[in-house]
FINUDO-430099 format. One line per field, with one value per residue (C-alpha): x, z, y; residue number from 1. Coordinates in Angstrom, 2 decimals, decimal comma, m for minus. Example, Ala and Ser with C-alpha at 12.3 -4.5 7.8 and 13.67 -1.06 7.14 Angstrom:
% FINUDO-430099
u <- 12,30;13,67 .
w <- 7,80;7,14 .
v <- m4,50;m1,06 .
num <- 1;2 .
END
This chain:
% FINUDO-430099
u <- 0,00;1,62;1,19;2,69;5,05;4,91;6,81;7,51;10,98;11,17;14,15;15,48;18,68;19,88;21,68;20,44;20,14;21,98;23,89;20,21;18,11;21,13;21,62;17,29;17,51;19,94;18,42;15,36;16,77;17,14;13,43;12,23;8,94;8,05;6,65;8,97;8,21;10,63;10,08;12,75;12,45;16,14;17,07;15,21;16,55;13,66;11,81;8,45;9,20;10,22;6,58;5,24;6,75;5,90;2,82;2,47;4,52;3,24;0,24;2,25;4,54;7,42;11,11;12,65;16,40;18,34;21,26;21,52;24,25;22,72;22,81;19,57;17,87;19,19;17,69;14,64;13,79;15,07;12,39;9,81;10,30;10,83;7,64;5,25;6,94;8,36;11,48;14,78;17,69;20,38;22,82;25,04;25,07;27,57;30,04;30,46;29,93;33,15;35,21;34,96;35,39;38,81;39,96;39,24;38,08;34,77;32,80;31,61;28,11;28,05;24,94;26,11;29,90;29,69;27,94;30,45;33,03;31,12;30,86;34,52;35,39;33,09;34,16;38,05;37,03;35,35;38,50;40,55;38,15;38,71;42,03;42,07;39,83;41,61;44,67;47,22;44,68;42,64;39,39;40,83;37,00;38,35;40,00;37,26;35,95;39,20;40,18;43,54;45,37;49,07;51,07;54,66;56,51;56,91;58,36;58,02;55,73;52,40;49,89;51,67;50,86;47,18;46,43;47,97;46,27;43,05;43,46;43,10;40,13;40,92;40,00;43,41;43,92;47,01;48,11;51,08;53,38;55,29;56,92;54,72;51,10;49,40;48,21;44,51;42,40;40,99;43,84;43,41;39,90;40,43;42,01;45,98;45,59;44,37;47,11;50,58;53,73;56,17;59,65;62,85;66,33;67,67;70,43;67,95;65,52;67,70;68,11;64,58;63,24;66,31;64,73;61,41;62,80;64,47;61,32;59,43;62,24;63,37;66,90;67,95;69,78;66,51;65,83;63,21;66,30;68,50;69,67;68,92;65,85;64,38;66,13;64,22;61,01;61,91;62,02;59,04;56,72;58,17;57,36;53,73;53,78;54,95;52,08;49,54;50,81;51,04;52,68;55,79;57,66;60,84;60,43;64,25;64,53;61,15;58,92;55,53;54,28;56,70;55,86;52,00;52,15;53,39;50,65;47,96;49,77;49,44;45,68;45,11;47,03;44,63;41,44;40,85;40,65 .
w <- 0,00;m1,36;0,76;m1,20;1,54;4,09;5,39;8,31;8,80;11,22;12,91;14,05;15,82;17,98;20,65;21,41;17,76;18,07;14,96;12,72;14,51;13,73;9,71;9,79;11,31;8,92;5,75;6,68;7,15;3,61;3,12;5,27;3,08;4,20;7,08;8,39;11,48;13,12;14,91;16,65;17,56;19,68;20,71;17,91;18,53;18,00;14,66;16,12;17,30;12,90;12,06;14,50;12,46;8,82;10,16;10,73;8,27;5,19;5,94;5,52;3,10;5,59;5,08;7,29;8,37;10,19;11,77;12,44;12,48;13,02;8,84;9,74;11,19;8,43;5,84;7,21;7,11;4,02;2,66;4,40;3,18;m0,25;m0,31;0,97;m1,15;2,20;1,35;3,63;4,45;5,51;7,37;8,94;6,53;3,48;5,70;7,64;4,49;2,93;5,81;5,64;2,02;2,29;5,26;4,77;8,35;9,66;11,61;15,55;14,57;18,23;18,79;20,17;20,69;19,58;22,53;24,42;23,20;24,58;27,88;28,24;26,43;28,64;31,69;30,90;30,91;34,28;35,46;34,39;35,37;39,30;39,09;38,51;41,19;43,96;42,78;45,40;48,21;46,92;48,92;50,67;50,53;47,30;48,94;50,08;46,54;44,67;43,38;44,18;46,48;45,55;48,87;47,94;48,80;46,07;42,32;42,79;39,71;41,74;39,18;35,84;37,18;38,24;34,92;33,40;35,51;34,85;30,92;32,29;33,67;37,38;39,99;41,12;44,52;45,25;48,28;49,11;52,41;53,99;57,74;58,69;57,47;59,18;57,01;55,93;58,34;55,43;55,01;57,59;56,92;53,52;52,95;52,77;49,38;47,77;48,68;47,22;48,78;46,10;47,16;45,23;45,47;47,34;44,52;41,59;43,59;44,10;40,36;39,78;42,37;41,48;37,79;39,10;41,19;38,29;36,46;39,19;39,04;42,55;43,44;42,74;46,41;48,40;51,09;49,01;46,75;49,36;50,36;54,13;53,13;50,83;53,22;56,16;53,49;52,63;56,30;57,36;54,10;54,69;58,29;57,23;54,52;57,01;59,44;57,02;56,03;52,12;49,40;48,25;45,01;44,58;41,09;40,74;37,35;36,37;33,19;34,05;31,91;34,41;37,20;36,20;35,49;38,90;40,00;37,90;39,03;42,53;42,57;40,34;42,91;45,55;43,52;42,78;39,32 .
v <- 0,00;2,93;6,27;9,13;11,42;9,04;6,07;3,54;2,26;m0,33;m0,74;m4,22;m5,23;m8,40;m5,64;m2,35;m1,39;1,95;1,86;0,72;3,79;5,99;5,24;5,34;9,20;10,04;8,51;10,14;13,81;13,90;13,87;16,72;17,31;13,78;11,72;9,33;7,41;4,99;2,13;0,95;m3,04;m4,38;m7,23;m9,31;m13,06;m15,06;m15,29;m15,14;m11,06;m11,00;m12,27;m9,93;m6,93;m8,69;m8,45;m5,27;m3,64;m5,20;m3,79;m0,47;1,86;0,37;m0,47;m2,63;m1,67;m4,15;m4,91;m8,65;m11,18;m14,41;m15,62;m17,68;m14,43;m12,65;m14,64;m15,01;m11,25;m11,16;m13,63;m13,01;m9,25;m10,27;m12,52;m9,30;m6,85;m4,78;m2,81;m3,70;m2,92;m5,31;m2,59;m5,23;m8,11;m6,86;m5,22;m8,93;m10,75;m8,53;m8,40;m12,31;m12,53;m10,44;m11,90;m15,28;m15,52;m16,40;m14,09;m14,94;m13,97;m13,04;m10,04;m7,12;m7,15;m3,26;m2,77;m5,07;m3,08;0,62;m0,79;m1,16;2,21;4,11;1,77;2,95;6,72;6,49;4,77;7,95;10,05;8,36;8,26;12,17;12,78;10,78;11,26;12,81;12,21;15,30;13,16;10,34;8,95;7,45;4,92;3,16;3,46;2,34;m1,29;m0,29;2,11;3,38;4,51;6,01;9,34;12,09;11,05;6,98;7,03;7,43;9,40;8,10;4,40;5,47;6,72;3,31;1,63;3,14;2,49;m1,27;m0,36;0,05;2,03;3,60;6,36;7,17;8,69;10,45;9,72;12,42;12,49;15,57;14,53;11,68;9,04;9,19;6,86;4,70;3,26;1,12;0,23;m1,69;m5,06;m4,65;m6,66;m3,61;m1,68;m1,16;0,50;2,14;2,75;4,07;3,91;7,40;7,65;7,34;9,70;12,36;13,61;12,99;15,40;17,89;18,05;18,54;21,58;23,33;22,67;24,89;27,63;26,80;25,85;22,12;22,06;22,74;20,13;18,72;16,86;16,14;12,52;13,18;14,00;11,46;8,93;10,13;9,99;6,66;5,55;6,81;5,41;1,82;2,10;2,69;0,21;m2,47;m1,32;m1,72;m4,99;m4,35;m5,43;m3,25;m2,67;m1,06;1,20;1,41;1,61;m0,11;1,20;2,09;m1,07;m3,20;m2,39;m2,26;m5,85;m6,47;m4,66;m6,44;m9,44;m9,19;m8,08;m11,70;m13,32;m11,90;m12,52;m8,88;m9,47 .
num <- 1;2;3;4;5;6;7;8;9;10;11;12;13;14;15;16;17;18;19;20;21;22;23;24;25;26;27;28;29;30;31;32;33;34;35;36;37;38;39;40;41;42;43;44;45;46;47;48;49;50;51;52;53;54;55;56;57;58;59;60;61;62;63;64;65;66;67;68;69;70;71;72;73;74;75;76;77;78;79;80;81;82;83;84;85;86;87;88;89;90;91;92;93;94;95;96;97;98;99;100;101;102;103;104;105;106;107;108;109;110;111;112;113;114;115;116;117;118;119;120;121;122;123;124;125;126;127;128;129;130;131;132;133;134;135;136;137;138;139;140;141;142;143;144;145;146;147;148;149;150;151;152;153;154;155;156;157;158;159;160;161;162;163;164;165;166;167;168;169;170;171;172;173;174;175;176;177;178;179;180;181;182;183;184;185;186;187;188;189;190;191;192;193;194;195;196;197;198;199;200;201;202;203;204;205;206;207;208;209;210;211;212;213;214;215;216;217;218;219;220;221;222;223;224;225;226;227;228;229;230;231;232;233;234;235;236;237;238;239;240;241;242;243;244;245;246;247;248;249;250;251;252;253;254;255;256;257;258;259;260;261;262;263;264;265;266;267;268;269;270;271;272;273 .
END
């Protein structure tokens, strides 16, 4: 039944059917002197909820977009579409189809791994967006909060490791230790497994925190750089460590990556992962 102007587009998708509704819209904003409605149908798995909308539509001036991997799905539409003259729209189908033809791989034909795949990208930028928020105990109520707590006196690699961390999709505070400030409470009210002392060799440390000086205009032989000090820093932070009972890693000339890894190794170890 042919309505001149007007249209139904019924959208179908085994996930959420995001990527179908969004090719629909933009198809139809092309044709602003007509009436285009869209019906948006997810999570289609079953071939009865396909009858349902042959049902309907044929009834209709309707196209059918889809965006289906199952090739038994697929071709059902596609006949039952065919056999009622209802105009379709397979969105997903050539682009797998090609991809396999190239490749000469087969496809998973698994329904929404797109959306998989969102969940993790969006679960990696709240991660980062943690680790800047607790990062240098700026609101030590992140440690409660965290998957992972990072204890270590200035320049042992604290924030770089967070945000590397985070791109693995963990939950990272870090807190620094210094001889005058008292260590925040919630330390103490977490499991020590979740918790990880950094330490660094005085003689590596020492340029490190020089550079950073000279960086900040100031003069490279302040206290901040000297041995007495960081040794007296040192002291102090494994004291604490050792009270809390957590693990420690010496960063001596580790790359962030290695001592990550160490990191991600000890949380398995602990079932945290």
């Amino acid at each position: 039944m042919m309505e001149n102007g007007r249209a139904v587009i019924y959208v179908l998708s085994d996930s959420i059917g995001e990527t179908a509704e969004q090719v629909a819209k933009a198809a139809s904003a092309q044709y602003p002197d007509c009436e285009i409605k869209i019906k948006w149908i997810p999570y289609v798995t079953e071939l009865e909820s396909i009858q349902e909308v042959i049902s309907e539509a044929k009834d209709l001036n309707s196209i059918i977009m889809f965006t289906l991997v199952v090739p038994e799905i697929r071709q059902y539409i596609i006949e039952q579409a065919e056999k009622h003259h209802i105009a379709y729209v397979d969105i997903m189908g050539p682009a797998v189809d090609a991809i396999s033809k190239v490749t000469g791989c087969v496809p998973s034909y698994t329904p929404g791994v797109i959306r998989k795949l969102d969940d993790e990208y969006f679960n990696r930028i709240e991660a980062v967006e943690f680790a800047v928020k607790y990062d240098d105990c700026k609101d030590p109520r992140g440690i409660k909060k965290a998957d992972v707590v990072l204890l270590g006196i200035s320049r042992t690699s604290k924030t770089p490791l967070s945000m590397y961390l985070a791109s693995k999709n963990l939950r990272v505070a870090n807190i620094p230790l210094l001889p005058e400030v008292k260590p925040p409470k919630e330390l103490y009210e977490i499991a020590p497994h979740k918790i990880i002392g950094l330490v660094i060799g005085p003689q590596q440390l020492n340029p490190i925190r020089q550079e950073r000086l000279k960086a900040h205009g100031l003069s490279s032989e302040a206290n901040y750089a000297s041995l007495d000090r960081i040794a007296q820093e040192l002291q102090y932070a494994e004291e604490v460590m050792a009270g809390i009972g957590c693990a420690v890693i010496d960063v001596t000339d580790k790359a962030i990556e290695e001592t990550a890894n160490i990191i991600l190794q000890i949380l398995k170890e602990a079932n945290e992962l």
